[in-house]
Chimera marker file (.cmm) of the C-alpha trace (Angstrom):
<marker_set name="trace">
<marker id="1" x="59.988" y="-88.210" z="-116.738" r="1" g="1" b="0" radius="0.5"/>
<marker id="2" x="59.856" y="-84.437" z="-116.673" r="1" g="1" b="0" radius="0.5"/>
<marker id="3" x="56.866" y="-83.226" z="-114.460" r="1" g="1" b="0" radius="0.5"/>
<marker id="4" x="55.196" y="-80.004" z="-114.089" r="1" g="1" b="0" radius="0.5"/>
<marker id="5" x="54.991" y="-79.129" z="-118.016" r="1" g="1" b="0" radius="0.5"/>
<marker id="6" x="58.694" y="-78.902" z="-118.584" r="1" g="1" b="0" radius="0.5"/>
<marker id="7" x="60.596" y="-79.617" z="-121.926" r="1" g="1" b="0" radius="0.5"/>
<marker id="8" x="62.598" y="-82.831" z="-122.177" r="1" g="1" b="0" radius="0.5"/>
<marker id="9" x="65.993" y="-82.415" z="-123.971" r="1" g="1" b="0" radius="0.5"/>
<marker id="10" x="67.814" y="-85.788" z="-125.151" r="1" g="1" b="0" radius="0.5"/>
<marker id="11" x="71.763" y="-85.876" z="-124.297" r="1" g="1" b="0" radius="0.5"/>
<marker id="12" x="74.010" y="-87.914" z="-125.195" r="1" g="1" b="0" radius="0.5"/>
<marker id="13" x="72.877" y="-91.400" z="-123.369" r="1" g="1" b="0" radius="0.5"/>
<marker id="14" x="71.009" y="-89.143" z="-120.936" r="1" g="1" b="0" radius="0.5"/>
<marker id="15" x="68.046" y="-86.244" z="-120.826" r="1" g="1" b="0" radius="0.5"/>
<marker id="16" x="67.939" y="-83.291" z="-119.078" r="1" g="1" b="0" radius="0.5"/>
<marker id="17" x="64.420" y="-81.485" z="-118.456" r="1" g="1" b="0" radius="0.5"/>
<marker id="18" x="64.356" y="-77.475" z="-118.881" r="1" g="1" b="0" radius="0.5"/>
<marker id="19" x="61.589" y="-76.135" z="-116.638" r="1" g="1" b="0" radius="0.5"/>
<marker id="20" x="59.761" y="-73.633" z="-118.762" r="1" g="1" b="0" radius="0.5"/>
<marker id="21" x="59.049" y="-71.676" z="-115.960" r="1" g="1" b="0" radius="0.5"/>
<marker id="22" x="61.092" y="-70.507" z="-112.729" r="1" g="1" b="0" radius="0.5"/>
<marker id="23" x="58.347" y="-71.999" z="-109.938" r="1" g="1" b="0" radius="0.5"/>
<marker id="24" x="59.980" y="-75.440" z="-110.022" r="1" g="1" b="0" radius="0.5"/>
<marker id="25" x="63.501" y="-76.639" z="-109.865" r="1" g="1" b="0" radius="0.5"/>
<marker id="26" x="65.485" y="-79.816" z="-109.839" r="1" g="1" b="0" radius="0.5"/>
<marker id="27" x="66.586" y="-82.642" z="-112.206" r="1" g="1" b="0" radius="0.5"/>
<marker id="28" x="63.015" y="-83.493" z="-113.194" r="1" g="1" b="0" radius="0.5"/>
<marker id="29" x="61.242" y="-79.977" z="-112.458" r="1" g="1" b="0" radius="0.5"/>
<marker id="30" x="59.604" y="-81.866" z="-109.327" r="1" g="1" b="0" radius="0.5"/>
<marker id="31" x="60.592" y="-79.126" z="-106.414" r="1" g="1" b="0" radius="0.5"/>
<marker id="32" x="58.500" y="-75.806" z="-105.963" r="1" g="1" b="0" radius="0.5"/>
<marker id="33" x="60.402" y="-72.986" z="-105.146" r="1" g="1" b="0" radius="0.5"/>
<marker id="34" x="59.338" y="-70.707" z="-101.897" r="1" g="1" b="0" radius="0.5"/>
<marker id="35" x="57.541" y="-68.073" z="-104.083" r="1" g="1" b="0" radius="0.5"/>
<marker id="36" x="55.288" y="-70.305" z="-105.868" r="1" g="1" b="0" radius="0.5"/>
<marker id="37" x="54.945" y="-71.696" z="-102.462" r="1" g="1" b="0" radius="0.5"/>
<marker id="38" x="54.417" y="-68.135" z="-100.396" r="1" g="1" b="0" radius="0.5"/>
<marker id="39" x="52.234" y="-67.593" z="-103.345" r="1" g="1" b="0" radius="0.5"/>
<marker id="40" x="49.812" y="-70.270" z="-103.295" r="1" g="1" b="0" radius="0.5"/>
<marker id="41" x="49.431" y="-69.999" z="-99.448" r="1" g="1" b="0" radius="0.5"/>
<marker id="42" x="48.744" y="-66.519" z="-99.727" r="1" g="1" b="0" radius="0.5"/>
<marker id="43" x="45.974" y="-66.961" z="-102.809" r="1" g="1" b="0" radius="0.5"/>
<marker id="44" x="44.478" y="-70.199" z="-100.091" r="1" g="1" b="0" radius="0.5"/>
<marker id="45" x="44.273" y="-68.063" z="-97.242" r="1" g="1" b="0" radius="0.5"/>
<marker id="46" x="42.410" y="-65.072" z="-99.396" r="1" g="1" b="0" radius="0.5"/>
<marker id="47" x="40.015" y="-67.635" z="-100.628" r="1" g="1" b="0" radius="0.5"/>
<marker id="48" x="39.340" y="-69.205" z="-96.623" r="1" g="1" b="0" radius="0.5"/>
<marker id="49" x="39.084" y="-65.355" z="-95.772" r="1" g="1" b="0" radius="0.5"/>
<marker id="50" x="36.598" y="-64.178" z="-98.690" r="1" g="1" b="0" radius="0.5"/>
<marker id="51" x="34.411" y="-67.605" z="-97.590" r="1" g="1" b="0" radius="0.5"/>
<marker id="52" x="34.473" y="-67.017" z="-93.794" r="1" g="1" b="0" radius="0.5"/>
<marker id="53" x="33.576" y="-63.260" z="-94.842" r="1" g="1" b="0" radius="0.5"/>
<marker id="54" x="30.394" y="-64.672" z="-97.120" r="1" g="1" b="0" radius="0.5"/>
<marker id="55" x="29.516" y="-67.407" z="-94.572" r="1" g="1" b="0" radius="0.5"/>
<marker id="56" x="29.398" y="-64.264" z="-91.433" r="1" g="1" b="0" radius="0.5"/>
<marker id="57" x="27.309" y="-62.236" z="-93.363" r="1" g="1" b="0" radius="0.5"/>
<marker id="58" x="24.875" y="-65.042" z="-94.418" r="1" g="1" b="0" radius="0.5"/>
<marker id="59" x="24.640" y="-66.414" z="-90.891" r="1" g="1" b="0" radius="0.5"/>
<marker id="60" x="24.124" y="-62.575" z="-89.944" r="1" g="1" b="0" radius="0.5"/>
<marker id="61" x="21.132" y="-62.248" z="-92.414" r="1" g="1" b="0" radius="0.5"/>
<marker id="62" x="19.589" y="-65.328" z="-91.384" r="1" g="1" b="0" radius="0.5"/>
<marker id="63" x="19.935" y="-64.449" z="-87.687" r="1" g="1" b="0" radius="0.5"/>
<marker id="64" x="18.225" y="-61.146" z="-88.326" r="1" g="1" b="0" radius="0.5"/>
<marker id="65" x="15.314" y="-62.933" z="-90.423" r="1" g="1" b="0" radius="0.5"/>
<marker id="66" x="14.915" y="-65.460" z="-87.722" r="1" g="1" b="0" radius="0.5"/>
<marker id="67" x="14.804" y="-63.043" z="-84.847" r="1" g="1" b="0" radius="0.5"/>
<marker id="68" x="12.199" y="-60.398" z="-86.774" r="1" g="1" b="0" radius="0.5"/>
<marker id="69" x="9.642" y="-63.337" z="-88.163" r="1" g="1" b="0" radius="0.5"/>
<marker id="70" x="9.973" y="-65.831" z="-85.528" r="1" g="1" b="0" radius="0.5"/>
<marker id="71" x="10.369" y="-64.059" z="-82.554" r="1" g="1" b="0" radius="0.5"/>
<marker id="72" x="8.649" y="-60.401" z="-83.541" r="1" g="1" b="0" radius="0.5"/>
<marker id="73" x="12.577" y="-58.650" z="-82.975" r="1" g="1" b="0" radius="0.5"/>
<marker id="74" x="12.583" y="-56.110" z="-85.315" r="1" g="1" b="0" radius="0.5"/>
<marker id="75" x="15.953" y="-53.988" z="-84.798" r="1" g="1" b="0" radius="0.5"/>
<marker id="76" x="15.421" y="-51.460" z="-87.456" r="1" g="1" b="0" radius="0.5"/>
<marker id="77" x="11.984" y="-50.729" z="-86.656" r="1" g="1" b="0" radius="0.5"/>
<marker id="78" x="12.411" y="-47.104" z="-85.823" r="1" g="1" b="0" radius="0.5"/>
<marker id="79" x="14.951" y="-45.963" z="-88.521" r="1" g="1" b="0" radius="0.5"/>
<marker id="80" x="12.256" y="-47.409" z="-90.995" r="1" g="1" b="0" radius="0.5"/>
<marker id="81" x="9.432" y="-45.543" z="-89.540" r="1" g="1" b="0" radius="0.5"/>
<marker id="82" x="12.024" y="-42.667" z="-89.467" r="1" g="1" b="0" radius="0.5"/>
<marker id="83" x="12.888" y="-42.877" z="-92.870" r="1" g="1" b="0" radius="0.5"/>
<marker id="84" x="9.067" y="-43.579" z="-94.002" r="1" g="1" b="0" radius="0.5"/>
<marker id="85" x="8.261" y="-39.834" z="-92.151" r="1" g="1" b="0" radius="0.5"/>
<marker id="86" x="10.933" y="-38.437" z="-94.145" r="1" g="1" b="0" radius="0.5"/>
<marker id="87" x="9.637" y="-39.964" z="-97.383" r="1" g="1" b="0" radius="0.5"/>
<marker id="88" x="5.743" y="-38.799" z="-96.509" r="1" g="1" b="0" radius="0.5"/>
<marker id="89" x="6.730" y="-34.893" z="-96.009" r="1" g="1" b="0" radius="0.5"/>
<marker id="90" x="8.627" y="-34.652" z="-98.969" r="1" g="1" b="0" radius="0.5"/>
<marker id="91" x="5.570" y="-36.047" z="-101.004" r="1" g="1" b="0" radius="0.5"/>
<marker id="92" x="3.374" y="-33.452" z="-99.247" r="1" g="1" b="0" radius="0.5"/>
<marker id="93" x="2.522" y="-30.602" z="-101.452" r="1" g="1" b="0" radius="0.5"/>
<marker id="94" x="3.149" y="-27.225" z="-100.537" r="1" g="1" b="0" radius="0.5"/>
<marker id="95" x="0.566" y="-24.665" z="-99.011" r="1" g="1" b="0" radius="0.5"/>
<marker id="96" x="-0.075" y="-21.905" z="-101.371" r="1" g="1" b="0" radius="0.5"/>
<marker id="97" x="-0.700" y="-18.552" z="-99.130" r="1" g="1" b="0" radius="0.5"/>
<marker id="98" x="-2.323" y="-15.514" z="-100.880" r="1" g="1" b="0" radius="0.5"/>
<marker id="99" x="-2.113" y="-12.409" z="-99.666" r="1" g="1" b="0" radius="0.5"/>
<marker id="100" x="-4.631" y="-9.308" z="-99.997" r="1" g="1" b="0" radius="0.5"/>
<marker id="101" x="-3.660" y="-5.965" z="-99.682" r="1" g="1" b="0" radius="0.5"/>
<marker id="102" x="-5.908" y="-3.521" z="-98.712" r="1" g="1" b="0" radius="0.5"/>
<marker id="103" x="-5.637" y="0.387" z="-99.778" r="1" g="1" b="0" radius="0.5"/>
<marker id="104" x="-5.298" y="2.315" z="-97.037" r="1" g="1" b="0" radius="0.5"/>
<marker id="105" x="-6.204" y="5.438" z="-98.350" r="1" g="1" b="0" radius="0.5"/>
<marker id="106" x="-9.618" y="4.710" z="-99.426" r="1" g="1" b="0" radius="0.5"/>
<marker id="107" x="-10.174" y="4.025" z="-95.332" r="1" g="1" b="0" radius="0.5"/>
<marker id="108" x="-8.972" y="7.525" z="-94.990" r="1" g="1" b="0" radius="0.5"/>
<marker id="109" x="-11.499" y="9.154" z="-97.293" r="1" g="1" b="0" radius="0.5"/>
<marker id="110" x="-14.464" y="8.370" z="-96.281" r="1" g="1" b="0" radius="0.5"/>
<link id1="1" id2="2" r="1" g="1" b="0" radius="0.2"/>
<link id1="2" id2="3" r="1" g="1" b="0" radius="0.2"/>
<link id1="3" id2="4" r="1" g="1" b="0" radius="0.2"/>
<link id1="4" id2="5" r="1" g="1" b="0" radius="0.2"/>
<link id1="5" id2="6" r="1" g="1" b="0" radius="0.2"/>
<link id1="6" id2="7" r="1" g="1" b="0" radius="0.2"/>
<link id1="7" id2="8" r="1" g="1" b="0" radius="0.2"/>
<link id1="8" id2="9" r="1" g="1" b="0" radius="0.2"/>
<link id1="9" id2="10" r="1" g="1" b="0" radius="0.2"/>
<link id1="10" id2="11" r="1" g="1" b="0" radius="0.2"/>
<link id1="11" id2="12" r="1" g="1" b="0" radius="0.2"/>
<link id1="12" id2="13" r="1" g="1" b="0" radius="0.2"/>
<link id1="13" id2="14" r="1" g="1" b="0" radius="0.2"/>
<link id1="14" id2="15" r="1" g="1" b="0" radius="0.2"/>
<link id1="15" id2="16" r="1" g="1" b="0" radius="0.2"/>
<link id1="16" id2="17" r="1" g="1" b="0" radius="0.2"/>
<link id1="17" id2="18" r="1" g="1" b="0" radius="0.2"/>
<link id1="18" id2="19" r="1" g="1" b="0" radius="0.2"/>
<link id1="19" id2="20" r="1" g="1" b="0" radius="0.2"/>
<link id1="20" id2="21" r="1" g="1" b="0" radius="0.2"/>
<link id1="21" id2="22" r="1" g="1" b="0" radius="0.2"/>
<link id1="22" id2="23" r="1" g="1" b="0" radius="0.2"/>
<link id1="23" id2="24" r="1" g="1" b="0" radius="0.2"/>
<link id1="24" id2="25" r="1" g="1" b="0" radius="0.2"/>
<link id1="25" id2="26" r="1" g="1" b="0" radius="0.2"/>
<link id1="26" id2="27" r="1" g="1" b="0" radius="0.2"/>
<link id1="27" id2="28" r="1" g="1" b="0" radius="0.2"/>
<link id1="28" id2="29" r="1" g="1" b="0" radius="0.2"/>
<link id1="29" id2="30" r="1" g="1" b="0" radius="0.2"/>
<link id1="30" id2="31" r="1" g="1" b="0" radius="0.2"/>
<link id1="31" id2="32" r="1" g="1" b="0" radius="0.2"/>
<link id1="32" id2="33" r="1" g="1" b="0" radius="0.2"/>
<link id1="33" id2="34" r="1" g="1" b="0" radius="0.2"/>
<link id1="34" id2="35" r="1" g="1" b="0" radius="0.2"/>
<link id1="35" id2="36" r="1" g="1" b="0" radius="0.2"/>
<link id1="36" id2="37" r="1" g="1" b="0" radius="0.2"/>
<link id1="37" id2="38" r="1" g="1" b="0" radius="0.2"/>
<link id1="38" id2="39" r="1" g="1" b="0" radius="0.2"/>
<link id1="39" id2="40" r="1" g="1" b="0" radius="0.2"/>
<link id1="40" id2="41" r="1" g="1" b="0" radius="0.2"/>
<link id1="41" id2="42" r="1" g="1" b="0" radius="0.2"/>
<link id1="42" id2="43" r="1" g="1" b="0" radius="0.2"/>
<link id1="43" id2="44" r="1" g="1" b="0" radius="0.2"/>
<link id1="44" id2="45" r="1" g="1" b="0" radius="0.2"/>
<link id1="45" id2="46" r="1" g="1" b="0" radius="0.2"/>
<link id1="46" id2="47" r="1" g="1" b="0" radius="0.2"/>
<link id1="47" id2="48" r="1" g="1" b="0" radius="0.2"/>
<link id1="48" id2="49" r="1" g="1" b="0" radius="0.2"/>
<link id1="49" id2="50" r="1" g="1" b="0" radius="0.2"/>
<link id1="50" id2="51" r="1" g="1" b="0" radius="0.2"/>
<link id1="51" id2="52" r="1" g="1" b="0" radius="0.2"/>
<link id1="52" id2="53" r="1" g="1" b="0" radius="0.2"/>
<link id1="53" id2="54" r="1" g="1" b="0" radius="0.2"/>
<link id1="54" id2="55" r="1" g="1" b="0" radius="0.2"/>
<link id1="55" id2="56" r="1" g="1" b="0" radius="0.2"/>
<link id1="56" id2="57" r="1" g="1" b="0" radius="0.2"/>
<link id1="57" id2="58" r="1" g="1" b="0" radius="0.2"/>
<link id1="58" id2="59" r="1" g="1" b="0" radius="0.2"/>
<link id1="59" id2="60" r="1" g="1" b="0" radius="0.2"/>
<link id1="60" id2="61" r="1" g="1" b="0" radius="0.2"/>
<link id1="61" id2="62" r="1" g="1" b="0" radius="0.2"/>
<link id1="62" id2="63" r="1" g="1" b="0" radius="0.2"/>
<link id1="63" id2="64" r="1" g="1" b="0" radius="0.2"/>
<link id1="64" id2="65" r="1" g="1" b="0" radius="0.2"/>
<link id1="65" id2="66" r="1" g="1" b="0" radius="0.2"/>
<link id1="66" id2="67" r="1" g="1" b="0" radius="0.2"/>
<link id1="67" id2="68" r="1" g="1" b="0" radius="0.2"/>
<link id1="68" id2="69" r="1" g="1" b="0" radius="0.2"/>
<link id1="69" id2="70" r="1" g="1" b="0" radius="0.2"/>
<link id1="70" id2="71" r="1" g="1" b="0" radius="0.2"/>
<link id1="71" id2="72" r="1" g="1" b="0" radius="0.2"/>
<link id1="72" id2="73" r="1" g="1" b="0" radius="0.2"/>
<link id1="73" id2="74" r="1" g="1" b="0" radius="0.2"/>
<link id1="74" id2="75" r="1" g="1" b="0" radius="0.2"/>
<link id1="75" id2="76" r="1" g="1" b="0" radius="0.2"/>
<link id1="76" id2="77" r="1" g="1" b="0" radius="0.2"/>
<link id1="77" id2="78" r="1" g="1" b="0" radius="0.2"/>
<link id1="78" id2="79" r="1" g="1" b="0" radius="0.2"/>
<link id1="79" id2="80" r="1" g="1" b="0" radius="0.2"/>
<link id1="80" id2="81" r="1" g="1" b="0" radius="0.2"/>
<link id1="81" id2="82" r="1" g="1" b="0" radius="0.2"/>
<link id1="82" id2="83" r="1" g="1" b="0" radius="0.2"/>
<link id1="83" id2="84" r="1" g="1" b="0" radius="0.2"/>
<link id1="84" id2="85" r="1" g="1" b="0" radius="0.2"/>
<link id1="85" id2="86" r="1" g="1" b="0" radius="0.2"/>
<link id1="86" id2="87" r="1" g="1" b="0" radius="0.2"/>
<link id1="87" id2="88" r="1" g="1" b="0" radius="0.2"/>
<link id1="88" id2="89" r="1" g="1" b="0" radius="0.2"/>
<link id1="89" id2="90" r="1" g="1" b="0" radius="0.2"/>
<link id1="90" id2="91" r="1" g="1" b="0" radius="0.2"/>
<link id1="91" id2="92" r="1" g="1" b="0" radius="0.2"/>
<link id1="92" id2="93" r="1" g="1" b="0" radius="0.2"/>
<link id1="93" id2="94" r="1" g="1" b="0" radius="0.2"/>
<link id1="94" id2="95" r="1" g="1" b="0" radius="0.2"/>
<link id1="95" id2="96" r="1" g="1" b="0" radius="0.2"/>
<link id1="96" id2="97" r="1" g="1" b="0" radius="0.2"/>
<link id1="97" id2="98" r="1" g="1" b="0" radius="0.2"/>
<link id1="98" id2="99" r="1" g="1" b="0" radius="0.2"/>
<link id1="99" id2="100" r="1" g="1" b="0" radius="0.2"/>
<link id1="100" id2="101" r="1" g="1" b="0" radius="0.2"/>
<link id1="101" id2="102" r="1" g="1" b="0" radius="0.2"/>
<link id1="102" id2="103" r="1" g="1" b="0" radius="0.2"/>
<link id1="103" id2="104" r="1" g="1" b="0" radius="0.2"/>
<link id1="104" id2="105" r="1" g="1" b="0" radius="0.2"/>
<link id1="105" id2="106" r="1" g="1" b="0" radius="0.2"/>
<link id1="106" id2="107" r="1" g="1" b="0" radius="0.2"/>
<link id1="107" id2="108" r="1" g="1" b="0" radius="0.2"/>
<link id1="108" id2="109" r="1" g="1" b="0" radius="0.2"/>
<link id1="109" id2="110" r="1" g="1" b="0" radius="0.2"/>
</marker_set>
């Protein structure tokens, strides 16, 4: 008769369940108390958000995929080339300079 995982205690021609936990009350442990309740809404509506959150940035992706292959809409175009520039002049080696001096006496002397 006890619900919700409480303990059942015989009485004298009677029982009497002890709810092992304080997130139901009543004679049989059968009513949830607000917290448990707040709680559970608040733990659904995280869930729905985290979801809705995945489901945006999927849609977003897919959007993005259909617009560059199918329609030739490539919004990042320029950063990559930007980026790719970057990348190619810090592979380029450096130029080596070498620098002769010339004696300006010996011009002097003859």
């Amino acid at each position: 008769m006890c619900e919700n995982g409480a303990v059942c205690r015989s009485l004298f021609l009677d029982y009497k369940c002890e709810c092992l936990t304080e997130s139901y009350t009543g004679r049989h442990c059968e009513t949830i108390t607000t917290s448990l309740m707040i709680r559970q809404t608040v733990s659904k509506s995280i869930g729905y958000i985290a979801i809705l959150a995945l489901v945006i940035t999927a849609s977003f992706i897919f959007v993005l995929d259909i617009s560059k292959y199918c329609f030739g809409i490539d919004p990042v175009r320029k950063e990559r080339e930007h980026l790719r520039k970057i990348k190619q002049m810090k592979k380029r080696k450096p130029i080596i300079q070498r620098f002769t001096y010339v004696n300006a006496q010996c011009d002097k002397k003859n």
